[in-house]
C-alpha positions as CSV (number, residue, x, y, z in Angstrom):
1,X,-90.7,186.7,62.4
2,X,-88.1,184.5,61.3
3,X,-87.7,181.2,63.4
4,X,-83.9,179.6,63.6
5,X,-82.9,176.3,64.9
6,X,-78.9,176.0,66.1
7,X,-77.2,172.4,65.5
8,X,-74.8,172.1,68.0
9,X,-74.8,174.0,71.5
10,X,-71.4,174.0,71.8
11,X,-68.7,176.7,72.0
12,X,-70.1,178.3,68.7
13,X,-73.6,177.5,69.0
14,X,-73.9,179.2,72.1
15,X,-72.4,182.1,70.7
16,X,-74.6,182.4,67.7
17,X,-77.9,182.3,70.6
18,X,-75.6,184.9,72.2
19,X,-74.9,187.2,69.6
20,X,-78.6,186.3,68.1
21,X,-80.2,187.3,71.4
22,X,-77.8,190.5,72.6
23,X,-78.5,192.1,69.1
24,X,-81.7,191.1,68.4
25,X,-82.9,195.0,67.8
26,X,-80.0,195.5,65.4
27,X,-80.5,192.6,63.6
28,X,-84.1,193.5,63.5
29,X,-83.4,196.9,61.9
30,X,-80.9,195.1,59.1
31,X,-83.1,192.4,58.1
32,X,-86.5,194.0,58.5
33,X,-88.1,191.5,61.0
34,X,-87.1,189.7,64.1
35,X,-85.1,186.8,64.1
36,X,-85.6,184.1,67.3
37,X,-84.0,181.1,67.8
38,X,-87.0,178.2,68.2
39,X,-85.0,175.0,68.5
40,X,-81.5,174.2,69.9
41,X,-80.4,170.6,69.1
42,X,-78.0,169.0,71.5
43,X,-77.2,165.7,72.9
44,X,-77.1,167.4,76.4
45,X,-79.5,169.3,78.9
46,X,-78.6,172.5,79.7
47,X,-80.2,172.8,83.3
48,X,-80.4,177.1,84.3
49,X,-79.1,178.0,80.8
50,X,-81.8,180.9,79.9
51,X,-82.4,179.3,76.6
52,X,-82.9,175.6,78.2
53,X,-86.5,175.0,77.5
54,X,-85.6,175.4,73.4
55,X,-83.3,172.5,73.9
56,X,-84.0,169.4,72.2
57,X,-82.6,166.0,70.6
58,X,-84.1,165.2,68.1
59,X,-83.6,166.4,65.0
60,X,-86.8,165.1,63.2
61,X,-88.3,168.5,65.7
62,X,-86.6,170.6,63.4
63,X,-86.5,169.0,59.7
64,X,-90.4,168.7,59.9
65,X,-91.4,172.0,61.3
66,X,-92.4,173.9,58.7
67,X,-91.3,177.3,60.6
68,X,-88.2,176.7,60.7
69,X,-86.5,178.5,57.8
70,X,-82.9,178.8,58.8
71,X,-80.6,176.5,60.5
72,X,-77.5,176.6,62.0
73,X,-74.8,174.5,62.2
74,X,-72.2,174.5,64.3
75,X,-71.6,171.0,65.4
76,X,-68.5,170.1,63.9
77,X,-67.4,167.0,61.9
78,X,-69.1,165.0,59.2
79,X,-71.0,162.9,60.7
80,X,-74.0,163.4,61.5
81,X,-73.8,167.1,60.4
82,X,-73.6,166.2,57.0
83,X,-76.8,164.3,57.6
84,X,-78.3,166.7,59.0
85,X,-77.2,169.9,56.8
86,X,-78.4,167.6,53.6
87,X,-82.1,167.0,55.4
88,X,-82.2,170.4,56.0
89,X,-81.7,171.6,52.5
90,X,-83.9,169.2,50.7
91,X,-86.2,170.4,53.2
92,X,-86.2,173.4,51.8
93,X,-84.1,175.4,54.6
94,X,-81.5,177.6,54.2
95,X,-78.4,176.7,56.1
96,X,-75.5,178.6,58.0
97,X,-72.6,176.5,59.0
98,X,-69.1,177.1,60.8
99,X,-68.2,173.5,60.3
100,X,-64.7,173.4,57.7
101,X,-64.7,169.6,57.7
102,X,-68.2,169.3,56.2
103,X,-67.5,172.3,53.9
104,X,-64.3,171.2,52.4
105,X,-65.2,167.3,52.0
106,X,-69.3,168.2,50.8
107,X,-69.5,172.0,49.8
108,X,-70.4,171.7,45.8
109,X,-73.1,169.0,46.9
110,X,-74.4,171.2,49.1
111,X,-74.5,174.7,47.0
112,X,-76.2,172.3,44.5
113,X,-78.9,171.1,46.4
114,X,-79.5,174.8,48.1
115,X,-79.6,175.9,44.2
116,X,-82.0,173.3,42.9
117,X,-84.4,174.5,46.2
118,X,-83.9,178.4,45.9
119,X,-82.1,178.6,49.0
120,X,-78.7,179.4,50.5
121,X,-76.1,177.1,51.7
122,X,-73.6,179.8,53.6
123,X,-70.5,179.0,55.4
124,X,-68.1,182.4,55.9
125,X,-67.2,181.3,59.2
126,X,-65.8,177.6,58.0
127,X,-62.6,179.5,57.4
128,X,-60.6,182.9,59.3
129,X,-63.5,182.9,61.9
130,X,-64.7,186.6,62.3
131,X,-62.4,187.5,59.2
132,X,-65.1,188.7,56.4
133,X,-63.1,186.0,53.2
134,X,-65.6,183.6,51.7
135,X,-67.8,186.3,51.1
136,X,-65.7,189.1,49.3
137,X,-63.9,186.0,47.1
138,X,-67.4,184.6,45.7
139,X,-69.2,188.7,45.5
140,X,-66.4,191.2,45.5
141,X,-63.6,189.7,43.5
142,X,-65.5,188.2,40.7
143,X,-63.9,190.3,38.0
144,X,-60.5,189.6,38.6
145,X,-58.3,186.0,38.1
146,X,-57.0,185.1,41.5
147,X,-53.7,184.0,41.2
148,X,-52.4,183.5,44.9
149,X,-54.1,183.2,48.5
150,X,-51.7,182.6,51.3
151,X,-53.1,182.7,54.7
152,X,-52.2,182.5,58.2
153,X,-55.0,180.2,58.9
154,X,-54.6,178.4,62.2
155,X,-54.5,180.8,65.3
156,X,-53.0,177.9,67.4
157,X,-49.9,177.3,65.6
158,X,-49.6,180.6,65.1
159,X,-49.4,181.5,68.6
160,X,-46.8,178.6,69.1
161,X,-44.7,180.0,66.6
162,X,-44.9,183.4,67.4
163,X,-43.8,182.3,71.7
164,X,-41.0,180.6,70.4
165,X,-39.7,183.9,68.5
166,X,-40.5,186.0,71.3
167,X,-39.5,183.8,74.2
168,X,-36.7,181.3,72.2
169,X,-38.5,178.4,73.9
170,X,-38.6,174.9,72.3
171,X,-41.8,173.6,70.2
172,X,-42.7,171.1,73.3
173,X,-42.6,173.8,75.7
174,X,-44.7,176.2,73.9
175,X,-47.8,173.7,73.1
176,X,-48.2,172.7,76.6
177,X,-48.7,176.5,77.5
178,X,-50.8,176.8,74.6
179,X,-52.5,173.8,76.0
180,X,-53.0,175.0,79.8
181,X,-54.2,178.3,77.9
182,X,-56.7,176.6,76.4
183,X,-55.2,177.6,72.6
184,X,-54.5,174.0,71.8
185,X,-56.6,170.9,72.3
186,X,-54.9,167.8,74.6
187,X,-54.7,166.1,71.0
188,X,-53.2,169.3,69.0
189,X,-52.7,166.9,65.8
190,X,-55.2,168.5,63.3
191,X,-53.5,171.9,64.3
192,X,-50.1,171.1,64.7
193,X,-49.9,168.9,61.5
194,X,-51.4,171.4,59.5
195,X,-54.8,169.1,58.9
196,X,-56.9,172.2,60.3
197,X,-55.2,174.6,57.9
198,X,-55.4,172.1,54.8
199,X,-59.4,171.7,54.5
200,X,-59.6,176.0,54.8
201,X,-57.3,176.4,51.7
202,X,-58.8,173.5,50.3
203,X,-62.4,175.5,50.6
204,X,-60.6,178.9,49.4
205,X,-59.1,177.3,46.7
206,X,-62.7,175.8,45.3
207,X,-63.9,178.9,45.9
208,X,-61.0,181.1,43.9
209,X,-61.1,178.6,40.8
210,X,-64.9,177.0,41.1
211,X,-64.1,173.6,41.1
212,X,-63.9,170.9,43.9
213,X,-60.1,170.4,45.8
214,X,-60.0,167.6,47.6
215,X,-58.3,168.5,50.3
216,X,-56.5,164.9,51.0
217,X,-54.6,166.1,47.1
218,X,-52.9,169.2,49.3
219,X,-49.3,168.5,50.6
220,X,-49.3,169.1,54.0
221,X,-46.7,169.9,56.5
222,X,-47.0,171.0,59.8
223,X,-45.0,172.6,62.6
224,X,-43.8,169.8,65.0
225,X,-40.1,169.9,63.6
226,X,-39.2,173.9,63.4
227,X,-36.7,174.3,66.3
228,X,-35.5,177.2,68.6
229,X,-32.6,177.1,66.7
230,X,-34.4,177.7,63.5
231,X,-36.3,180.8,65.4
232,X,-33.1,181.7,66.1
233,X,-31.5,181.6,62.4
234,X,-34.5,183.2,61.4
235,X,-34.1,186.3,63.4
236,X,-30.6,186.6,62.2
237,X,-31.9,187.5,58.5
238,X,-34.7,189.4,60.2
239,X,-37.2,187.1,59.4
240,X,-40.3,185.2,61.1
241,X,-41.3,181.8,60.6
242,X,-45.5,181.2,60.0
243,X,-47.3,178.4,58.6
244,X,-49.2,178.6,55.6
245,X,-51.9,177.5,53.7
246,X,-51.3,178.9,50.2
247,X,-52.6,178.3,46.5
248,X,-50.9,179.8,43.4
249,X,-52.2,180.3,39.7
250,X,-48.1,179.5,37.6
251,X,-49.6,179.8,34.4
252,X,-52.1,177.2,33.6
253,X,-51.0,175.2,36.4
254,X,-52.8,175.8,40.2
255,X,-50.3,174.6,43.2
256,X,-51.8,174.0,46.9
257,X,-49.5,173.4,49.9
258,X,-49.7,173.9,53.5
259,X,-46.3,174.2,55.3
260,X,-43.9,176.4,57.6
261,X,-42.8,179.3,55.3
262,X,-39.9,181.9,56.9
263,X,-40.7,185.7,55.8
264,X,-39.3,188.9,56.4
265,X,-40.3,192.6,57.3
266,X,-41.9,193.2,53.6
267,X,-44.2,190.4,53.5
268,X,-48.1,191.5,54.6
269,X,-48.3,188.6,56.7
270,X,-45.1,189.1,58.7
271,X,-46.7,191.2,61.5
272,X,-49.6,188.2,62.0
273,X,-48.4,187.3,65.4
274,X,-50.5,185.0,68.3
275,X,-53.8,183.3,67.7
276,X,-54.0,186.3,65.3
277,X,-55.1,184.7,61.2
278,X,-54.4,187.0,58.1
279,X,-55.1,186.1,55.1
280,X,-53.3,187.9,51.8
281,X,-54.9,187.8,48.4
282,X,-53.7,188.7,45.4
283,X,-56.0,189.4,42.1
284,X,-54.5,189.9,38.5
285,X,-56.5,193.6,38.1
286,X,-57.0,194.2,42.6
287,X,-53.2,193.3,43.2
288,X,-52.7,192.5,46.7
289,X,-55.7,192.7,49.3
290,X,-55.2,192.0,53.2
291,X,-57.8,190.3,55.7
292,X,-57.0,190.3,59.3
293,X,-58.6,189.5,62.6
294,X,-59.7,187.4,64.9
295,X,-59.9,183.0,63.1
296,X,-61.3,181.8,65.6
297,X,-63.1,182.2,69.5
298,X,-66.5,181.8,70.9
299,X,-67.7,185.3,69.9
300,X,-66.2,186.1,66.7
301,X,-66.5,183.3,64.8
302,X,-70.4,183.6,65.8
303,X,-70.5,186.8,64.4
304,X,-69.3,185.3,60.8
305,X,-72.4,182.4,61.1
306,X,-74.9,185.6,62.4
307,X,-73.8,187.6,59.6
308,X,-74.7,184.2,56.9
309,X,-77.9,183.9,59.1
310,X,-78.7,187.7,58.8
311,X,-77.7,187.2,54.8
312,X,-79.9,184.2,54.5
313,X,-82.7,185.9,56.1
314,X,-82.4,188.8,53.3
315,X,-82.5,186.0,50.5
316,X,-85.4,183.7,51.6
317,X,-86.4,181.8,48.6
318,X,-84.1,183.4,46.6
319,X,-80.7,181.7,45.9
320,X,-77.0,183.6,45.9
321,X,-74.9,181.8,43.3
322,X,-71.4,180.6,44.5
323,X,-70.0,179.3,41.8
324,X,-68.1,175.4,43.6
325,X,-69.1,172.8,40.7
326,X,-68.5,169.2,41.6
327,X,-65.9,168.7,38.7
328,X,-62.6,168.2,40.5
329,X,-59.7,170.8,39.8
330,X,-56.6,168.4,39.2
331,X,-53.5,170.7,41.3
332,X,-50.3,170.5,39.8
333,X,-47.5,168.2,41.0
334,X,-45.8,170.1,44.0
335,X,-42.9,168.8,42.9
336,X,-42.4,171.0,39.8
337,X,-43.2,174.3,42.1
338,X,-40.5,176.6,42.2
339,X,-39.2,177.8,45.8
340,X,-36.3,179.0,47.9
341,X,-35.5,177.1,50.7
342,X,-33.2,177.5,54.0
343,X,-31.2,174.6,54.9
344,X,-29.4,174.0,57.6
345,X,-26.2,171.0,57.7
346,X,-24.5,169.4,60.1
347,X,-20.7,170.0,60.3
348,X,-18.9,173.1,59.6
349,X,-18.3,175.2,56.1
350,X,-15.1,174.3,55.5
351,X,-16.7,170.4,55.9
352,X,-20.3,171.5,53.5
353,X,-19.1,174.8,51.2
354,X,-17.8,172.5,48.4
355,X,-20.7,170.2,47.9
356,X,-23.1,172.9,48.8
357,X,-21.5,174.8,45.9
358,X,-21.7,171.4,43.7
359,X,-25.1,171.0,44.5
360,X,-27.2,174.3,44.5
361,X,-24.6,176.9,42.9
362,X,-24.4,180.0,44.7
363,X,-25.9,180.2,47.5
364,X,-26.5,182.7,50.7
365,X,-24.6,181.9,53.3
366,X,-26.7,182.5,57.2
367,X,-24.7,182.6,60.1
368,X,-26.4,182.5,63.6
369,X,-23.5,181.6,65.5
370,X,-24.6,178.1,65.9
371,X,-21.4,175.8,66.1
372,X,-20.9,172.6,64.1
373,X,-23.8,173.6,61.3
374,X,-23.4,175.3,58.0
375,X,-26.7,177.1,56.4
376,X,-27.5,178.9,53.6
377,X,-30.5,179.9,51.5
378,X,-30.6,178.4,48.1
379,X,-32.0,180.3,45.1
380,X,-34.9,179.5,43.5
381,X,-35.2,175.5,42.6
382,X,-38.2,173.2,42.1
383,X,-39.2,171.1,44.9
384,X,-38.6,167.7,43.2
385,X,-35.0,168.9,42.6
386,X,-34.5,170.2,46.1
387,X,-35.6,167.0,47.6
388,X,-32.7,164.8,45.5
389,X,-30.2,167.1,46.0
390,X,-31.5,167.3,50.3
391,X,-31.0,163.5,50.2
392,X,-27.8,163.2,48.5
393,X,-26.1,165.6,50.9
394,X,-27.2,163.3,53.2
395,X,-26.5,165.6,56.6
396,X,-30.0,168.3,56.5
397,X,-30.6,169.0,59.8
398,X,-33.4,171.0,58.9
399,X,-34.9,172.5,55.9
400,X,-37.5,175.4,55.6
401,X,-39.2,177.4,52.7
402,X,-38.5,180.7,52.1
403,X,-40.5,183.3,50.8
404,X,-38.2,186.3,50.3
């Protein structure tokens, strides 16, 4: 038998004792022995919970029981999971974790130490939840050069974005429902922002190229200012408006950003709608590959850390490379990435067409029936450029990129 302690009884934690416990037979069957939880670390009691008598707070319970092979963390944060993941692995247990904060800022350390002990640092559900990605970049994508990942990766903005397409409701409107919901936290920043969406292409990114990104190096932009009006432009070209978090391989150069992106009918992400993630990948001999499902949720995203604990309890004592090497991959200057954009001006054509024609050349002109503005989709310019020529026209009301 296989003892497992769970950091963290929280809305994951729980979930991993749940799915642990409801499919302990199948498990079983997969592994080739049982798998029982033995210690669950929380700050709280848990009074009538079936599982309270495993509940404890100290962690020194765990880190110096020598039955305990596998732990789980599901905590969130740095500190003191970080702590507490490190002590773990040095102590010669294999660890599982959902936590995207402590993967993104510590995940080379921590596939290091788990190498140097013959162990398994695993962490698929730091990033899409349920959705299987961590796993088929680092095993089932080795051969190929990946040379873009874009991904719906936040199921909260998502489903803020997708209500104000299908109801033509206003940003402020929509987060509260999400809020009442439950979708969004009271403080939504790290969603909203795009914070939440940063440190998961940050991880994919490391993951794609094997070397550390710093996720504080990714431009990030985040929902707060798209408009019903921009829903409502976007429609009119037969587009949809997402955010994402996307990396690109231009050459010798990589480029990282997370921001709003509008997209029509032909892109795989464009059907992506609610608290729904999808994540597209493209490799230089796969071409294009699709993940879809549930990023987040009690239940699904403890399916991803049962499926690491199930994987670590195949491997004991025997290590699964990923390659993530300390050595930090420099990202190229956003600035010189190359991009459409849609731009909406205050005042009316006969007021913008001349110095929108001075500026950008020929553009596509978008009309929404929106009085007093002027829009149009630029061609393809680099971001540094756009931002000169956006500030010497001196009357952008709003300004998204375009990916079509």
């Amino acid at each position: 038998m296989i003892k497992v302690s769970v950091l963290g009884y929280g809305t994951v934690g729980s979930g991993v004792v749940e799915v642990l416990t409801t499919n302990k037979d199948s498990i079983a069957k997969k592994v080739g022995q049982e798998i029982e939880v033995k210690h669950i670390l929380d700050l709280r009691d848990f009074p009538g919970d079936p599982h309270e008598a495993k509940v404890v707070h100290d962690f020194n319970q765990i880190v110096n029981d020598d039955e305990v092979q596998i732990v789980v963390e599901t905590m969130g944060g740095v500190k003191p999971a970080y702590d507490f993941v490190k002590a773990s692995l040095e102590a010669g247990k294999s660890v599982c974790t959902s936590n995207k904060e402590l993967v993104a800022k510590h995940g080379a350390e921590l596939i290091a130490i788990a190498k140097a002990k013959n162990i398994n640092f695993f962490f698929e559900a730091s990033v899409g939840g349920g959705i299987p990605i961590i796993r088929p970049i680092n095993e089932c994508v080795t051969g190929d050069v990946i040379e873009e990942i874009s991904g719906i990766l936040n199921g909260t903005t998502n489903y803020i974005l997708s209500k104000m397409a299908s109801e033509g409701a206003q940003y402020a409107d929509v987060l509260k429902q999400a809020q009442d919901l439950g979708y969004a936290e009271r403080n939504p920043e790290a969603d909203v922002e795009g914070y939440d969406a940063c440190r998961k292409i940050a991880i994919l990114t490391s993951l794609a190229y094997g070397k550390q990104v710093d996720f504080e190096d990714i431009y990030t932009e985040g929902i707060t200012k798209i408009s019903a009006t921009d829903i409502k432009y976007a429609k009119a070209l037969g587009a949809s408006i997402k955010i994402f978090g996307s990396s690109k391989k231009v050459g010798d150069k990589i480029y990282a950003k997370v921001a709003p992106v509008m997209i029509d009918a032909n892109h795989p992400l464009y059907m992506v709608n609610d608290v729904f993630n999808g994540i597209f990948v493209k490799g230089n001999m796969v071409g294009d590959l699709m993940f879809y499902g549930s990023g987040a949720g009690k239940l699904p995203t403890a399916s991803a850390v049962v499926g690491d604990v199930v994987a670590a309890a195949k491997n004991l004592n025997v290590n699964v490379p990923i390659i993530w090497d300390s050595e930090k991959l420099e990202l190229a200057d956003i600035k010189e990435a190359s991009q459409r954009f849609f731009v909406r001006l205050s005042g009316d054509k006969a007021a913008n067409e001349a110095k929108v024609s001075a500026a950008f050349g020929n553009v596509d002109v978008v009309d929404a029936g929106i009085d007093c503005e002027y829009a149009f989709i630029t061609s393809a310019v680099t971001e540094g450029d756009f931002a000169k020529k956006a500030e010497e026209l001196g009357n952008v009301v709003s300004r998204i990129r375009v990916d079509f």
